[in-house]
C-alpha positions as CSV (number, residue, x, y, z in Angstrom):
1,X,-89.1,-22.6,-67.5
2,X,-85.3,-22.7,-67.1
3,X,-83.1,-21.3,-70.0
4,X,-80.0,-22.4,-71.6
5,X,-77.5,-20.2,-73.3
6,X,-75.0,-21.7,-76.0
7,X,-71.9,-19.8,-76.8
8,X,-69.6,-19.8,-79.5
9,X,-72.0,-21.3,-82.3
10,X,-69.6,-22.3,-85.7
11,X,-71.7,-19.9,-87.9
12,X,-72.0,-22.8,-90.4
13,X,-74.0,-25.1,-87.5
14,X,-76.3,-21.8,-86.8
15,X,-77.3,-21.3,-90.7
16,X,-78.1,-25.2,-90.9
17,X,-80.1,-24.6,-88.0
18,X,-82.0,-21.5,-89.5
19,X,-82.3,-23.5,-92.6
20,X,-84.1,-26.4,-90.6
21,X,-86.2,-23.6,-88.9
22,X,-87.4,-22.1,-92.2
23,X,-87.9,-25.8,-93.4
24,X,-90.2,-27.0,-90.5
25,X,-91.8,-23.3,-90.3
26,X,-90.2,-22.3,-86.7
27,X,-88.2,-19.9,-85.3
28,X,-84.6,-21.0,-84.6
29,X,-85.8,-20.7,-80.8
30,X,-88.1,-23.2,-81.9
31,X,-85.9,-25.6,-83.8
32,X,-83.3,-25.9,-80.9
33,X,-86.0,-26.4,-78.6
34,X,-87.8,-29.6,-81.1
35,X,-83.8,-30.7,-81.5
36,X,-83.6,-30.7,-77.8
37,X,-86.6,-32.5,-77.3
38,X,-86.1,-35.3,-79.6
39,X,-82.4,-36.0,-78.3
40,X,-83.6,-35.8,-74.4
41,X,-86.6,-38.6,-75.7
42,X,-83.4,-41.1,-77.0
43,X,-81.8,-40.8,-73.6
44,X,-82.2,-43.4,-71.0
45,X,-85.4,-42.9,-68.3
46,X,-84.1,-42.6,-64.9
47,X,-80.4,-42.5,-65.1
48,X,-80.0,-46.4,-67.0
49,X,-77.1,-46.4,-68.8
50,X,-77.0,-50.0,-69.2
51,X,-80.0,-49.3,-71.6
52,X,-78.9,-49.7,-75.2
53,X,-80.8,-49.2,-78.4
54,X,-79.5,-51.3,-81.3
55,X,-80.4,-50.8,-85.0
56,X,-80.3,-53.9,-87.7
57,X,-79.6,-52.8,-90.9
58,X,-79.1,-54.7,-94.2
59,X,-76.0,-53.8,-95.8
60,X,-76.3,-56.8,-99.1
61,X,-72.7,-57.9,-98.6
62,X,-72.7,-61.6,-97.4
63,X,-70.0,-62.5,-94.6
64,X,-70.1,-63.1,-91.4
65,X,-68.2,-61.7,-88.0
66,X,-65.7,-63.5,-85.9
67,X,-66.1,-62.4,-82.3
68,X,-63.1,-61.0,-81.9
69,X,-63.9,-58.3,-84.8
70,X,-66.6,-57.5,-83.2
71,X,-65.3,-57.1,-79.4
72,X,-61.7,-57.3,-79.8
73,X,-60.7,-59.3,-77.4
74,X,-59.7,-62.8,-77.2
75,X,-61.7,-65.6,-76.2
């Protein structure tokens, strides 16, 4: 299995991390490894970066978007 060393860790990101650890009952090794895991499962198979995953969410604010809010350009 290949390894990965990470340098210069902001000690406040390495005590959220052993927090997380003690949370979900893992080492730190362990935690990195699950974070790791779960970010490399979003990415795109086989290199598509064309691939997008989009997220709907309900805000309760009524009001629609003009295009050009949305892409800046214009039309």
């Amino acid at each position: 299995m290949k390894s990965i060393h990470v340098r210069d860790v902001d000690p406040g990101v390495l005590r959220r991390l052993q927090t997380l650890a003690r949370l979900h009952h893992r080492s730190v090794q362990g935690e990195i490894r699950a974070i790791l895991a779960e970010a490399a499962r979003r990415a795109p198979e086989d290199g598509d970066l064309n691939q997008m995953d989009l997220a709907t969410v309900e805000t309760g604010a009524p009001g629609t978007f003009r295009r050009e809010e949305i892409y800046d350009d214009a039309r």
